[in-house]
SEZA-39239 format. One record per residue (C-alpha): residue in one letter; z, x, y. Coordinates in pm, whole numbers. Example, Ala and Ser with C-alpha at 12.3 -4.5 7.8 and 13.67 -1.06 7.14 Angstrom:
<r->a, up->780, east->1230, north->-450> $
<r->s, up->714, east->1367, north->-106> $
//
This chain:
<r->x, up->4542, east->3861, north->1159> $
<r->x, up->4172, east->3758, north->1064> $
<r->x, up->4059, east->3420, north->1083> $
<r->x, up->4016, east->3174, north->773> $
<r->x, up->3651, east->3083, north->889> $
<r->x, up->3313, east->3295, north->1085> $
<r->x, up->3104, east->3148, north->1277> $
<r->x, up->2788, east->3351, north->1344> $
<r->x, up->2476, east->3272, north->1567> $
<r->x, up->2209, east->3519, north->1548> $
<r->x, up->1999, east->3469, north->1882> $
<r->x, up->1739, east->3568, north->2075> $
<r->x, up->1579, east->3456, north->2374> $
<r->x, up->1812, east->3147, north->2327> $
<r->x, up->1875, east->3030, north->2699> $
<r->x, up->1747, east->2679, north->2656> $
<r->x, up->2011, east->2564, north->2377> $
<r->x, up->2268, east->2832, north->2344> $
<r->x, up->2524, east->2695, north->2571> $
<r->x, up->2542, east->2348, north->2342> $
<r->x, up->2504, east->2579, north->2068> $
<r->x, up->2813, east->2790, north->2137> $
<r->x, up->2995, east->2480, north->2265> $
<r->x, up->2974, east->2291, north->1978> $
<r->x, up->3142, east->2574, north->1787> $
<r->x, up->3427, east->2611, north->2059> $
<r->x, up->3463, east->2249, north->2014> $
<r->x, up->3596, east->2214, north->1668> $
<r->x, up->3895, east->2023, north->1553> $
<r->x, up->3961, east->2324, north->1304> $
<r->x, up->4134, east->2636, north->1510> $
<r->x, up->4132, east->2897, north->1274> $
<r->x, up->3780, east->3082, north->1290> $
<r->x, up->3589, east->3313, north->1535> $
<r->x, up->3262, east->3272, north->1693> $
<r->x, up->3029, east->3625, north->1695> $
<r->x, up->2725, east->3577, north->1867> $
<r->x, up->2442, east->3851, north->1833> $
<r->x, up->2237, east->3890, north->2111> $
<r->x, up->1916, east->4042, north->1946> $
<r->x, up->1809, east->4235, north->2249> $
<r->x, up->1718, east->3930, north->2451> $
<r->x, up->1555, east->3975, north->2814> $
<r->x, up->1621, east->3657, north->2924> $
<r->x, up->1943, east->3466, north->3059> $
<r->x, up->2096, east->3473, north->2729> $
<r->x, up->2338, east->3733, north->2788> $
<r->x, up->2405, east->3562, north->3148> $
<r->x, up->2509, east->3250, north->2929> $
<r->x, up->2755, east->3384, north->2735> $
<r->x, up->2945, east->3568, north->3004> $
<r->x, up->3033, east->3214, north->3094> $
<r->x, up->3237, east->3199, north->2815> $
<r->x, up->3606, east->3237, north->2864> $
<r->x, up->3750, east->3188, north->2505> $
<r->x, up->3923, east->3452, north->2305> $
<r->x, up->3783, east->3337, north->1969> $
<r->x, up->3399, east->3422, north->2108> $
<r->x, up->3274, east->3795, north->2056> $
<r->x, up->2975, east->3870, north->2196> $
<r->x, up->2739, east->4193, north->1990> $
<r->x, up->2411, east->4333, north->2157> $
<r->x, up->2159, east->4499, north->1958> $
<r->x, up->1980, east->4779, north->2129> $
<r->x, up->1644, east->4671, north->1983> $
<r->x, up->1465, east->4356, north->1831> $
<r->x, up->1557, east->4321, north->1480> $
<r->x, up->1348, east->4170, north->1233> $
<r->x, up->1518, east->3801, north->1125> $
<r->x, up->1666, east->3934, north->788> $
<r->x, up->1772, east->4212, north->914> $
<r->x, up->1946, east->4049, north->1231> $
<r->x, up->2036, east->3747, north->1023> $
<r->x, up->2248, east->4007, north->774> $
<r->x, up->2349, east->4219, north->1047> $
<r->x, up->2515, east->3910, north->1204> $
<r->x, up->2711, east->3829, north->901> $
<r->x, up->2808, east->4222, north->864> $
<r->x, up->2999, east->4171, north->1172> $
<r->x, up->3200, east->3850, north->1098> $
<r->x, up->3569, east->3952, north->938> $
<r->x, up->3691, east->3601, north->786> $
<r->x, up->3678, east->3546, north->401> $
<r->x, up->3439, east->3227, north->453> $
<r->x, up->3134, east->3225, north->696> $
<r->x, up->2901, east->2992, north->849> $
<r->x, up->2544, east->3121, north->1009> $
<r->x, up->2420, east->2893, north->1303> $
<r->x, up->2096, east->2938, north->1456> $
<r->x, up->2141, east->2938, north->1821> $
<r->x, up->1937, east->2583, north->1910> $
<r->x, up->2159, east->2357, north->1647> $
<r->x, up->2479, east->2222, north->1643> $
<r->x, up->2804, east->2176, north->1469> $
<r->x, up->3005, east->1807, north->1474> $
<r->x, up->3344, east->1860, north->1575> $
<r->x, up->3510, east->1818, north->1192> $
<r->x, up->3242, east->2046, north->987> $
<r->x, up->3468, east->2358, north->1033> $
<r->x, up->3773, east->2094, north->914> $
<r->x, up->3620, east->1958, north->605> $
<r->x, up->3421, east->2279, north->485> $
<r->x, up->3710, east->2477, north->474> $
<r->x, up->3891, east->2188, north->325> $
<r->x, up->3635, east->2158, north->39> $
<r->x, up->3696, east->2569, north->-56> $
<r->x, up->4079, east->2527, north->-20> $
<r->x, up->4055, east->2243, north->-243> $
<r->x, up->3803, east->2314, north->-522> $
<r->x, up->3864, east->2649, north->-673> $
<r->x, up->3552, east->2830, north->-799> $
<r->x, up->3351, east->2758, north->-497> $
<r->x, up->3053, east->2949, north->-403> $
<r->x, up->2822, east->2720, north->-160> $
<r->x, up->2965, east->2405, north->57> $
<r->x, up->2710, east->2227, north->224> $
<r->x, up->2661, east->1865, north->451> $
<r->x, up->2429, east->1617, north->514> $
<r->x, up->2297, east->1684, north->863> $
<r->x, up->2108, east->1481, north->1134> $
<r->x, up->1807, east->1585, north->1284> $
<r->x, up->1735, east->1582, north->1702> $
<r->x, up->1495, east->1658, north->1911> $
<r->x, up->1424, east->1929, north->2212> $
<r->x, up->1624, east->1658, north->2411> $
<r->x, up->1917, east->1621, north->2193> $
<r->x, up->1771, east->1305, north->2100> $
<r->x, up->1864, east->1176, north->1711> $
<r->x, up->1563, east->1190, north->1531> $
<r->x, up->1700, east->1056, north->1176> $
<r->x, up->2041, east->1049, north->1065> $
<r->x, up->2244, east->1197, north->723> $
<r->x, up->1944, east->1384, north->594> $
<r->x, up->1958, east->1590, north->238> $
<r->x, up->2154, east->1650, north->-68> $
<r->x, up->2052, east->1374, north->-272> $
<r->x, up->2217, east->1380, north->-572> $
<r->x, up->2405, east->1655, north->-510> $
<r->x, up->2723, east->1515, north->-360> $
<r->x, up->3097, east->1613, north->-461> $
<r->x, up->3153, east->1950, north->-688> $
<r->x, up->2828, east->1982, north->-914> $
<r->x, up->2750, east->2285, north->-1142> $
<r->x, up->2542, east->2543, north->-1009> $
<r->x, up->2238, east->2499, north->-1275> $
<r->x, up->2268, east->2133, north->-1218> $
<r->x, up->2189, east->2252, north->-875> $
<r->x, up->1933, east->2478, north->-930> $
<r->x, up->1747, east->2221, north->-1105> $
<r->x, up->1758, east->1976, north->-818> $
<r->x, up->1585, east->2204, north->-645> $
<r->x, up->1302, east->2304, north->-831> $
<r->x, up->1226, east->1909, north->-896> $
<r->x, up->1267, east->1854, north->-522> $
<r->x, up->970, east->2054, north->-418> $
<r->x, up->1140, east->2176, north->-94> $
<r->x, up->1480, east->2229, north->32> $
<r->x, up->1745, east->1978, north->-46> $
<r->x, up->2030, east->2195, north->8> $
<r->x, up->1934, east->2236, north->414> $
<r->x, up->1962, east->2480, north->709> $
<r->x, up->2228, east->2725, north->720> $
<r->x, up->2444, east->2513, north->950> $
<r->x, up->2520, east->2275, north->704> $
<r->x, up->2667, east->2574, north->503> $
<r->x, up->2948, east->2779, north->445> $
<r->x, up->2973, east->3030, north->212> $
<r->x, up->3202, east->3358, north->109> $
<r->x, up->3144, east->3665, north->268> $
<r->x, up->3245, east->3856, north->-36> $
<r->x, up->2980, east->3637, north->-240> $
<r->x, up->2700, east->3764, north->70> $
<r->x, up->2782, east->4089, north->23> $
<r->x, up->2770, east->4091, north->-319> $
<r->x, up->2420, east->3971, north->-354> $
<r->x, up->2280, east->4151, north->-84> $
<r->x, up->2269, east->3883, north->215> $
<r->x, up->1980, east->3780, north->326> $
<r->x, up->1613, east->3912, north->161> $
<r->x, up->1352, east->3989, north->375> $
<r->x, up->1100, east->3885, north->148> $
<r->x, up->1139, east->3531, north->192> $
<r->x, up->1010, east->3448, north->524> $
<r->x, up->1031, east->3062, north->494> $
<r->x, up->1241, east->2976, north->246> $
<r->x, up->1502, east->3287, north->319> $
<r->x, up->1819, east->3069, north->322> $
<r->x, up->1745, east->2836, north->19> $
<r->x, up->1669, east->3178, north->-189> $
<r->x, up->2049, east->3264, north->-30> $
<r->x, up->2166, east->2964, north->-163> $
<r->x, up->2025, east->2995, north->-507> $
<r->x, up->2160, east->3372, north->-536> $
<r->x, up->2523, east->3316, north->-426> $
<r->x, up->2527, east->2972, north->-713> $
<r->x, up->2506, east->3270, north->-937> $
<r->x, up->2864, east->3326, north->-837> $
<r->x, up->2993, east->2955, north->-836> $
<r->x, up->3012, east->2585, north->-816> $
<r->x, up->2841, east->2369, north->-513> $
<r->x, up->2965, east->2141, north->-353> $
<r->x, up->2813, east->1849, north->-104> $
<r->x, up->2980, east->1647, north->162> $
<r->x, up->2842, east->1347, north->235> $
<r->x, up->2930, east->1298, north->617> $
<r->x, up->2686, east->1440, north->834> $
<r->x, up->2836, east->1755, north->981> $
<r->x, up->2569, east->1926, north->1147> $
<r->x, up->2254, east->1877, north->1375> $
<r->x, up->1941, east->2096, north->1270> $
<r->x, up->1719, east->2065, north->1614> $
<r->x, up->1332, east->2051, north->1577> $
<r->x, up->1147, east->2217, north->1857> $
<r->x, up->804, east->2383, north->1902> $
<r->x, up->845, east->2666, north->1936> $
<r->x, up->1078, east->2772, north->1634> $
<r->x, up->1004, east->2902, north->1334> $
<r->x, up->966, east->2607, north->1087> $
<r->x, up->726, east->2428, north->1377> $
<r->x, up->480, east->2719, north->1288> $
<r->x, up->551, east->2689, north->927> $
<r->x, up->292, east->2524, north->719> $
<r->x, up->91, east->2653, north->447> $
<r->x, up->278, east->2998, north->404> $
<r->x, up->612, east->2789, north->408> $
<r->x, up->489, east->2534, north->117> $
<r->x, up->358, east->2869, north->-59> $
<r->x, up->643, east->3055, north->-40> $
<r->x, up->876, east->2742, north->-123> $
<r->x, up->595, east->2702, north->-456> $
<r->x, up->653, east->3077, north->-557> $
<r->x, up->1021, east->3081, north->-558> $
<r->x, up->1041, east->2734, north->-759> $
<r->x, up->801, east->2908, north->-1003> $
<r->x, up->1084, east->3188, north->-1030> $
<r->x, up->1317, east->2970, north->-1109> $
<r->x, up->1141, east->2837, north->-1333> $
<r->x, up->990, east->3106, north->-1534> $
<r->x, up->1407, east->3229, north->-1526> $
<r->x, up->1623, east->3242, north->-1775> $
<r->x, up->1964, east->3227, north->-1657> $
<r->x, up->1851, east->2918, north->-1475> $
<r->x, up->1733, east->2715, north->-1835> $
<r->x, up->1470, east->2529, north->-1580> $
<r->x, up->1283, east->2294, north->-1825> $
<r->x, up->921, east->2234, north->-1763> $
<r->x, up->965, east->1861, north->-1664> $
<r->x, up->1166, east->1960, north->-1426> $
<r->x, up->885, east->2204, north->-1305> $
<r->x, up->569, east->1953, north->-1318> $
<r->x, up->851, east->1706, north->-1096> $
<r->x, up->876, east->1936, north->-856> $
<r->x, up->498, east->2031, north->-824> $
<r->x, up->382, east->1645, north->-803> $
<r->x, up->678, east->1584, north->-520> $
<r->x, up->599, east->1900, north->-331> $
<r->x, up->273, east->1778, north->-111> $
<r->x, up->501, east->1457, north->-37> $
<r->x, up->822, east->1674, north->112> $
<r->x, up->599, east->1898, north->291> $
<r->x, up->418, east->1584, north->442> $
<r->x, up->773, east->1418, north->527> $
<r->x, up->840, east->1739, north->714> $
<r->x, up->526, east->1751, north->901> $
<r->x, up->537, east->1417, north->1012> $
<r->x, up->917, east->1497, north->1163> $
<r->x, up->762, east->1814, north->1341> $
<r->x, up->482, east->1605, north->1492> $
<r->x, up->720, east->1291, north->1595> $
<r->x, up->976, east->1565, north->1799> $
<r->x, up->667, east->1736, north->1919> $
<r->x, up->489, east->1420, north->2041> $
<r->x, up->865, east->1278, north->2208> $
<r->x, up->891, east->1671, north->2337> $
<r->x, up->591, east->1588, north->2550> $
<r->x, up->669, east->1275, north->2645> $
<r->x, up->972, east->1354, north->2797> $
<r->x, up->810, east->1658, north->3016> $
//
């Protein structure tokens, strides 16, 4: 019998964090779901890590080679068998009820496509950094253009990182999964595809750490992230499905410089505690 929720972690190289990662899962107060980890050809003691597991809802896939981070993002999904599914990248966390009240908020609202949380932020050290970050306006069931719009007048990503989400795998599929075009902004332009299929909704509780360290991804990101983010507001905009008005557009491009700011001075503050701590 398959489980009512997937939890997937795409990782690689992930030694430092993955056993809080994977515990953190293992640790929920909901009981129905699976954990699939993908080890994406990793040389160091991930695989080690994992063997330490002893818990029949944790499956364990190797790729043979590196994949790419769309394509091992999607292929991570592809191997998940429950009809709702969560992606967690392999240095965050999961609170002990977001399993719970996600798959509450689908069994409850009919018409779903997107569920998402407010999330805290830590540091390398587990350390909080701020507390019930995101979704601004966008709490309870809201319609998808509603949402949409919120976005392009945010300037950056209000929806957050893919552990505050859970989504349907049959929605994934349909729209392709991940697109390897986006480098930065890859899961928001998820997001925005799969509210072609449904409603959104936003819990308010904080249900999931996103952890800032140096050497990820979004530490590196700067001006290609606030480009990218820029070009897919300006498709939104220029779409029609989406009805984005122009105010909503000149909002956005004032209140970009001031999100990317807020996120650079978050970066710096882990970075700068990072080092104090060594």
């Amino acid at each position: 019998m398959r489980p009512a929720v997937s939890v997937c972690v795409p990782a690689y190289q992930a030694e430092r964090y993955l056993a809080d990662t994977v515990s953190s899962v293992l640790s929920q107060t909901f009981a129905d779901f699976e954990l699939v980890v993908l080890d994406n050809a990793s040389t160091d003691r991930t695989a080690e890590i994992l063997a330490g597991f002893d818990d029949p809802r944790l499956r364990v896939v190797r790729n043979e080679h590196v994949l790419p981070l769309a394509d091992n993002w999607n292929r991570a999904v592809a191997e998940t068998t429950a009809p709702l599914v969560k992606l967690l990248c392999a240095d965050d966390l999961l609170h002990p009820r977001c399993l719970e009240q996600q798959h509450a908020a689908f069994a409850a609202e009919p018409g779903l496509a997107l569920v998402c949380s407010r999330r805290d932020l830590i540091n390398e050290q587990a350390r909080m950094i701020t507390r019930n970050r995101g979704l601004r306006g966008l709490l309870g069931r809201r319609p998808s253009a509603d949402v949409v719009r919120k976005i392009v007048r945010h300037g950056g990503n209000p929806l957050g990182e893919p552990g505050g989400a859970l989504f349907r795998r049959e929605h994934f599929d349909k729209v392709g999964g991940f697109d390897a075009r986006w480098r930065f902004p890859m899961d928001l332009a998820l997001w925005i595809r799969l509210l072609e299929l449904g409603d959104f909704y936003g819990i308010e509780e904080s249900l999931a750490a996103f952890r800032i360290n140096r050497g990820s991804v979004s530490a590196r990101a700067q001006r290609a992230e606030y480009a990218e983010q820029r070009d897919l507001s300006e498709s939104l905009a220029a779409s029609p499905d989406w009805e984005i008005r122009k105010r909503d557009r000149l909002v956005g491009v004032a209140l970009a410089p001031g999100a990317r700011l807020r996120r650079q001075a978050l970066f710096l503050l882990a970075k700068h505690q990072a080092e104090r701590a060594e």
